[in-house]
Structures are given as structure tokens and as C-alpha cells.
DSSP file (Angstrom, degrees, kcal/mol; ACC not computed):
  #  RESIDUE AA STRUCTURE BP1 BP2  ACC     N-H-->O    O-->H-N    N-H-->O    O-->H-N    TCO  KAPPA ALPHA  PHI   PSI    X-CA   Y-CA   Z-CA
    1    1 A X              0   0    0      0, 0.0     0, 0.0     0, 0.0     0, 0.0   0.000 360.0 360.0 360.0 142.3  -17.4   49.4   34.2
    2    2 A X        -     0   0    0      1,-0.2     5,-0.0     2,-0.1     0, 0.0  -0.190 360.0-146.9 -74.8 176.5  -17.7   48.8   38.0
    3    3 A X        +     0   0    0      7,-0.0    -1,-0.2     2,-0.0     4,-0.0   0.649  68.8 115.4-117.1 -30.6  -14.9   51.2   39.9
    4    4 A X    >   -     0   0    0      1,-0.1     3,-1.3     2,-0.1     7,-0.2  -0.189  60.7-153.7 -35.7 103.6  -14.7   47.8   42.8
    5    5 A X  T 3  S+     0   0    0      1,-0.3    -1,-0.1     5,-0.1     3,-0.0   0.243  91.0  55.1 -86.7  19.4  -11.1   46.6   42.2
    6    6 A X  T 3  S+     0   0    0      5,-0.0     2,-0.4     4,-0.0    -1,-0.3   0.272  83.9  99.2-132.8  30.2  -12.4   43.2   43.4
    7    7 A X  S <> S-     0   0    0     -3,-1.3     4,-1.3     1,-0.1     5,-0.2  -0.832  79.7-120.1-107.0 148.7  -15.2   42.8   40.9
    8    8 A X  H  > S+     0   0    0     -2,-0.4     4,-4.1     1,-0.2     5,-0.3   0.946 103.7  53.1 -56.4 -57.6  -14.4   40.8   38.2
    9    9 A X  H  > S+     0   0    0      2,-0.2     4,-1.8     3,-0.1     5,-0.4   0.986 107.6  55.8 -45.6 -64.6  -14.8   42.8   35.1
   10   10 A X  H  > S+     0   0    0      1,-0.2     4,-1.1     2,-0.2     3,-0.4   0.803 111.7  44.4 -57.1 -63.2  -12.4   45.7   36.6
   11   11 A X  H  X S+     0   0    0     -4,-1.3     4,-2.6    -7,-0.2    -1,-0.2   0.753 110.3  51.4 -52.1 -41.3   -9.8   43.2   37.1
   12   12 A X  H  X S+     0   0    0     -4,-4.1     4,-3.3     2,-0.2     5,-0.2   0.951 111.8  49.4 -29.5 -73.8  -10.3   41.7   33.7
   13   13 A X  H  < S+     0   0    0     -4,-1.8     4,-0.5    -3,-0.4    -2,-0.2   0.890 111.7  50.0 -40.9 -57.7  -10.0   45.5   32.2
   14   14 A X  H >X S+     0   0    0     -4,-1.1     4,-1.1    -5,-0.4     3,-0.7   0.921 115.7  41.2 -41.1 -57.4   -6.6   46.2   34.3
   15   15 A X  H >X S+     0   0    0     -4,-2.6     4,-2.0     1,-0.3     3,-1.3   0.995 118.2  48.6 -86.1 -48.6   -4.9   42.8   33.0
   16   16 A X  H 3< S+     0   0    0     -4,-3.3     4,-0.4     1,-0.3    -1,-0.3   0.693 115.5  40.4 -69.0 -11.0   -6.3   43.5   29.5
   17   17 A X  H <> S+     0   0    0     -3,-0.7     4,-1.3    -4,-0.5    -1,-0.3   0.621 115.5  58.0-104.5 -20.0   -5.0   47.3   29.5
   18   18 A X  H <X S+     0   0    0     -3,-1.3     4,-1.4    -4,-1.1     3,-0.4   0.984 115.0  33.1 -54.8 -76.7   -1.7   45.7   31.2
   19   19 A X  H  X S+     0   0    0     -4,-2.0     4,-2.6     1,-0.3     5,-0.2   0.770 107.5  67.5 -67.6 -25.7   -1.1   43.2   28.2
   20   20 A X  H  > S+     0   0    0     -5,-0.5     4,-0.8    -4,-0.4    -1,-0.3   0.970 114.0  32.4 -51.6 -61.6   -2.4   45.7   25.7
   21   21 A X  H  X S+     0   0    0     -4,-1.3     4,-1.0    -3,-0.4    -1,-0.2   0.687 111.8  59.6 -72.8 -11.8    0.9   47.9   26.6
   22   22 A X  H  X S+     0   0    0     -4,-1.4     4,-2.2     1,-0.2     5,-0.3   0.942 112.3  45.1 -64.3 -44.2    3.2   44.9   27.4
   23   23 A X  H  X>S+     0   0    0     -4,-2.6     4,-0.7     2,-0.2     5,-0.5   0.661 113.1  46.2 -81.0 -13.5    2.3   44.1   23.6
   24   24 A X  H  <5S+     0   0    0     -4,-0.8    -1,-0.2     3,-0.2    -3,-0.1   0.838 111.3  58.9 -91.2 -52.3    2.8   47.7   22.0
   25   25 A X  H  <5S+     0   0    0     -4,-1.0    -2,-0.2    -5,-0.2    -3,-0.1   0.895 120.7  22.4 -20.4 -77.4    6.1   48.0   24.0
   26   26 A X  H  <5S+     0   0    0     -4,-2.2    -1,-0.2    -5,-0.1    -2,-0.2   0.854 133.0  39.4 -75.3 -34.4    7.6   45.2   22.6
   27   27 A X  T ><5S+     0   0    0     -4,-0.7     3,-1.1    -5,-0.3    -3,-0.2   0.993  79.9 115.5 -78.3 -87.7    5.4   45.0   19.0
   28   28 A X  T 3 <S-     0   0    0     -5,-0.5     3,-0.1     1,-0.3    -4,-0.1   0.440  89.0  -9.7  -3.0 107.9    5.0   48.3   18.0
   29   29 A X  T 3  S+     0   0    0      1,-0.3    -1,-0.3     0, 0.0     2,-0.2   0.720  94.5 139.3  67.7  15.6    6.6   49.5   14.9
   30   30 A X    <   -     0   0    0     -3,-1.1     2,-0.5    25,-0.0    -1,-0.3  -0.487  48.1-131.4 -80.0 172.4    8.6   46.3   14.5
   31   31 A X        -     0   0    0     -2,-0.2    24,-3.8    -3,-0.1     2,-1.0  -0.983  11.2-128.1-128.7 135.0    9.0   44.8   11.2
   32   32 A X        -     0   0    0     -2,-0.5    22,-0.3    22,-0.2     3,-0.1  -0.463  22.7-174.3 -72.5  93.9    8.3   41.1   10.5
   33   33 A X        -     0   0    0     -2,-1.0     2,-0.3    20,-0.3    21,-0.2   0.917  61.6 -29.1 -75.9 -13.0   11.6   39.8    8.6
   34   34 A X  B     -A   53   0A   0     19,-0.9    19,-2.3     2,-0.0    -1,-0.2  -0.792  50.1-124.8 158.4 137.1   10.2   36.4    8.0
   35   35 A X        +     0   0    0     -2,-0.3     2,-0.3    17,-0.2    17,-0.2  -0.529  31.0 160.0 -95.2 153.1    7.6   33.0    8.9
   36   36 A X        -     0   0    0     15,-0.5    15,-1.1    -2,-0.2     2,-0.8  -0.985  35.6-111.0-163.9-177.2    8.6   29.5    9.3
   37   37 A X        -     0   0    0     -2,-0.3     2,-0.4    13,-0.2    13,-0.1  -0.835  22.5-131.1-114.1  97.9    7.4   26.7   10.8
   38   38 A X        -     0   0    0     -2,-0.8     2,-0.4    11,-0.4     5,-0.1  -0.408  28.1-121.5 -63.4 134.7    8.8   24.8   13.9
   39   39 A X    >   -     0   0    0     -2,-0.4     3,-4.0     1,-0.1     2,-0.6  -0.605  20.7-112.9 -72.4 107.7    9.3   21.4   13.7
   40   40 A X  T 3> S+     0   0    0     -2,-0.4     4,-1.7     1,-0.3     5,-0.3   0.466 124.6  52.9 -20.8 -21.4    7.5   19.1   16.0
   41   41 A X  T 34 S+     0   0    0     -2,-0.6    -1,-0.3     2,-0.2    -3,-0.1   0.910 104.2  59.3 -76.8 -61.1   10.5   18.2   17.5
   42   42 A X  T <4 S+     0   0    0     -3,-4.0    -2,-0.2     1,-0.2    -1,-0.1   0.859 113.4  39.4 -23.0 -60.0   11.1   22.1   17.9
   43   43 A X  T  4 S-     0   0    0     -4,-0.2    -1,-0.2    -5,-0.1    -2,-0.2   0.969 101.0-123.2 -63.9 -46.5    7.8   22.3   20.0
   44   44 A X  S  < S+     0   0    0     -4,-1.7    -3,-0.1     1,-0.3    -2,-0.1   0.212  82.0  99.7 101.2 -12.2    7.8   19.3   22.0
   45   45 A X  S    S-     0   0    0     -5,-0.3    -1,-0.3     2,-0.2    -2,-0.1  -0.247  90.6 -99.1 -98.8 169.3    4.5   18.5   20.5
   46   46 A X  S    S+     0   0    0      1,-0.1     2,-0.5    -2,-0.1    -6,-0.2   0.872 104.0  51.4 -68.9 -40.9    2.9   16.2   17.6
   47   47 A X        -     0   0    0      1,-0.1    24,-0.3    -7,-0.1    -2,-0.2  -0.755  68.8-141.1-107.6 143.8    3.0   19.2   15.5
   48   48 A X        -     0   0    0     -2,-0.5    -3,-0.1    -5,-0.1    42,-0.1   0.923  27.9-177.5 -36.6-103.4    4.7   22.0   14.3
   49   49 A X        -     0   0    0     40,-0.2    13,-0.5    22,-0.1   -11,-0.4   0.927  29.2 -56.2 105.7 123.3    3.3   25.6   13.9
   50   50 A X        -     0   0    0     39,-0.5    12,-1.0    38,-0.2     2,-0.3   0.474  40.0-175.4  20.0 142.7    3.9   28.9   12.8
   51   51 A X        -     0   0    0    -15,-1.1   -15,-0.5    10,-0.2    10,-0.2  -0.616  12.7-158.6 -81.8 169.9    6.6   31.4   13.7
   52   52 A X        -     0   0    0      8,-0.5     8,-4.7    -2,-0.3     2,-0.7  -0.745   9.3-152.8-161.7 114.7    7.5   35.0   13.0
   53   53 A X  B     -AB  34  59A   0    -19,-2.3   -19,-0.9     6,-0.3   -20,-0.3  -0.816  21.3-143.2 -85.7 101.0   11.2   36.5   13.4
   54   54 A X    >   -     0   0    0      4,-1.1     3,-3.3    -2,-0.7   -22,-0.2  -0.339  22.0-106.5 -63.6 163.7   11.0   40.0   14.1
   55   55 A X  T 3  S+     0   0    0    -24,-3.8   -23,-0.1     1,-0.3    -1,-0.1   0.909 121.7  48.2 -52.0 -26.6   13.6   42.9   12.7
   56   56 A X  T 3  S-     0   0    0    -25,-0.2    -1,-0.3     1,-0.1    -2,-0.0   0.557 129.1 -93.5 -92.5  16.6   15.3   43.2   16.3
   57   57 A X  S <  S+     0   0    0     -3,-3.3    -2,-0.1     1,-0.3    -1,-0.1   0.075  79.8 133.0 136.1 -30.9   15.6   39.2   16.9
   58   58 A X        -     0   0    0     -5,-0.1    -4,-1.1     1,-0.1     2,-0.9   0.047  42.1-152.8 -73.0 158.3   12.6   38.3   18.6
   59   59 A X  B     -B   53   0A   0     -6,-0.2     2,-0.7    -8,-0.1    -6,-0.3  -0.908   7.0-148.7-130.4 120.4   10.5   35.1   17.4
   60   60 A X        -     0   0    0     -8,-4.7    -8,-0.5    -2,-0.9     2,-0.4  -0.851  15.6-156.3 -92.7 115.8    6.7   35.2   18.2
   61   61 A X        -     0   0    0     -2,-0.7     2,-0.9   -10,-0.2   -10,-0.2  -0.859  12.8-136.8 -95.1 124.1    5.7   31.4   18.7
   62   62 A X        +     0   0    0    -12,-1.0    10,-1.3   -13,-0.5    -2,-0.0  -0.774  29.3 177.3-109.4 132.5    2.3   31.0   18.0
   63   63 A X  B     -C   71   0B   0     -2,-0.9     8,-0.3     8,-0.2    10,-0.2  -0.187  29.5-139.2-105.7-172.2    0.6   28.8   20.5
   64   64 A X  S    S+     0   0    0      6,-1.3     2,-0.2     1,-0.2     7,-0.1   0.586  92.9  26.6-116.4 -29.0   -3.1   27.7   21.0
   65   65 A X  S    S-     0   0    0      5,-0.6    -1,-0.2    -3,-0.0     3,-0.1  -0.743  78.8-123.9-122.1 174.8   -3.2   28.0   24.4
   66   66 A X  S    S+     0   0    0     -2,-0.2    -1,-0.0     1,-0.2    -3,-0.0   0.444 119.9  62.5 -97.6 -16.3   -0.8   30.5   27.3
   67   67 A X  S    S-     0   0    0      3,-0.1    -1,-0.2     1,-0.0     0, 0.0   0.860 113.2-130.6 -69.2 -38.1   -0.1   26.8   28.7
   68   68 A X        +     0   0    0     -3,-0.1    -2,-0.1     2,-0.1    -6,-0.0   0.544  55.7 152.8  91.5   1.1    1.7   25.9   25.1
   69   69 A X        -     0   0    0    -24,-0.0     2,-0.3     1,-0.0    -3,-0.0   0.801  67.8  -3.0 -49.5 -22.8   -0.6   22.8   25.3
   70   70 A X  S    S-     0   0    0     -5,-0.1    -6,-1.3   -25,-0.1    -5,-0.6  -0.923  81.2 -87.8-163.1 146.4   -0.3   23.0   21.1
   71   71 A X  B     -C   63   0B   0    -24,-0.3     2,-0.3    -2,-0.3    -8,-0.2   0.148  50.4-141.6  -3.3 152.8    1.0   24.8   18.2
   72   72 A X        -     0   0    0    -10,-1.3   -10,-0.2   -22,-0.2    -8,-0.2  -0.890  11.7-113.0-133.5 153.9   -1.7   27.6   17.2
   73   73 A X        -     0   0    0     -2,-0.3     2,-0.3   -10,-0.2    16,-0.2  -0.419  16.4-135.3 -85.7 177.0   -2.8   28.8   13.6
   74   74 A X        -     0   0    0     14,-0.2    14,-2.7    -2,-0.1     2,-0.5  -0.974  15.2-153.8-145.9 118.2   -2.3   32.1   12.1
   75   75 A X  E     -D   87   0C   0     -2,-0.3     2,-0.6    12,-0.2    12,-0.2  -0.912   3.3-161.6-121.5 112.7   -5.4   34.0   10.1
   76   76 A X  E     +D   86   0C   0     10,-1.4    10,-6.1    -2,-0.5     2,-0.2  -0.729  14.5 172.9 -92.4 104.0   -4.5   36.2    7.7
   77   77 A X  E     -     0   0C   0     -2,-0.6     2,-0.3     8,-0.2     5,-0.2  -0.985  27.7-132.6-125.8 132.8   -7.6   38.9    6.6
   78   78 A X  E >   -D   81   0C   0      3,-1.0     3,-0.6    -2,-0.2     7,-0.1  -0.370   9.7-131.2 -34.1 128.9   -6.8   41.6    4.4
   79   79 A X  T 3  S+     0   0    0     -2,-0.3     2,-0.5     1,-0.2    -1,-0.1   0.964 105.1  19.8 -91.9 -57.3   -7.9   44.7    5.3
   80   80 A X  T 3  S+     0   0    0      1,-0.2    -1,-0.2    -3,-0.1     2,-0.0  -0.287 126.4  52.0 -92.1  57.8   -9.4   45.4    1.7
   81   81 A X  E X   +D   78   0C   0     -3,-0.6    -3,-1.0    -2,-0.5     3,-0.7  -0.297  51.6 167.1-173.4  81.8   -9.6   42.1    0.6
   82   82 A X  E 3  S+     0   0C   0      1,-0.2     3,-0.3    -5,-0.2    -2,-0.0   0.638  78.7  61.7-100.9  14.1  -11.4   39.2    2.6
   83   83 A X  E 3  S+     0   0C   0      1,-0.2    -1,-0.2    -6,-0.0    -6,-0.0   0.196  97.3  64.0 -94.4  20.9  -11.7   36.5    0.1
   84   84 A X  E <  S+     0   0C   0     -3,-0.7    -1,-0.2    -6,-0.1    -2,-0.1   0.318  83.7 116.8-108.4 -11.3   -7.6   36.5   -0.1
   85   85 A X  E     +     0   0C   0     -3,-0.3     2,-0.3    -4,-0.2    -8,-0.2  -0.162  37.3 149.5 -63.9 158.6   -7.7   35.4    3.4
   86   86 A X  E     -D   76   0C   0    -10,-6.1   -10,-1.4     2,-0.0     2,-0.4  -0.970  39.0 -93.1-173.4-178.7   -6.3   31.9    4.8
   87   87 A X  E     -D   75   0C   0     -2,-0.3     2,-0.9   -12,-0.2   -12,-0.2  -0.825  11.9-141.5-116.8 146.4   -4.8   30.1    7.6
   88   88 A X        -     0   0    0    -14,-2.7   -14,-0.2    -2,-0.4   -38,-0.2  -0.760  50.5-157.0 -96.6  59.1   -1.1   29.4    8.5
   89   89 A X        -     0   0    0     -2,-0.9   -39,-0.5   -16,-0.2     2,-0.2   0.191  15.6 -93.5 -72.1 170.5   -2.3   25.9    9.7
   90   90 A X              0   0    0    -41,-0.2    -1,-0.2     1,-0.1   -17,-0.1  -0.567 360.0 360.0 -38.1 125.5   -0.7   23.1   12.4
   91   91 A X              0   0    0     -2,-0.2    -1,-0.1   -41,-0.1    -2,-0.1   0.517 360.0 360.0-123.6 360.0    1.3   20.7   10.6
């Protein structure tokens, strides 16, 4: 990796080791109480799409883009099992 703090890649590596710890901070060792689906109305959007309500309150909205431009899917692989995998689709 270049050491040049104005070359792309090292900034790329910084924000990606940034969000990496924003996301254990908050993530880590939480427990998923339960999915649902927002209701197009919910988004603002044509469609609906996936949720998850962690145990301390927090609701991870899953989006397709960092804009929110759409509802996002959710793919679900089994760590010993990848022909039980499937998608949480847009509806």
C-alpha cells in the first residue's frame, strides 16, 4: 500500500478501516431480535425492503445505494450450507 496520504488507495484503506470500526462499535456482539419488511410508504420509494431490529433498539435499513436511492436485498449463505441460501428480496 502506498504510505502518500494523497494517493488514492491509502485514502480508500483509512475510510475502509474507519467504517470497519464504526461498524464493530456499534454491531458487534449485538443480537438480531427480528426482520420485517418496510412498506413502501415506509421508504418513500415504490418498494419496500428488508429490516433488522437489533437487541438494544437499533433498526438496520437495508438500502441499495448510501444515497437511499432504493430498498436493498439481503443474501443469506450458510456457513456450512450453501444450497440453503436465498435472498430477502425488494417487494
Amino acid at each position: 500500500m502506498p504510505r502518500d496520504p494523497d494517493h488514492e488507495s491509502f485514502r480508500r484503506s483509512a475510510e475502509m478501516a474507519r467504517f470497519t470500526r464504526m461498524g464493530n462499535k456499534a454491531l458487534k456482539g449485538r443480537t438480531i431480535k427480528t426482520v420485517f419488511y418496510l412498506s413502501p410508504a415506509e421508504t418513500g420509494l415504490d418498494q419496500g425492503g428488508p429490516a433488522i431490529v437489533l437487541d438494544d433498539g437499533a433498526v438496520l435499513v437495508i438500502q441499495s445505494d448510501d444515497e437511499g436511492n432504493a430498498p436493498g436485498v439481503i443474501r443469506y449463505i450458510p456457513s456450512n450450507d450453501t444450497d440453503r441460501a436465498f435472498l430477502l428480496p425488494r417487494i
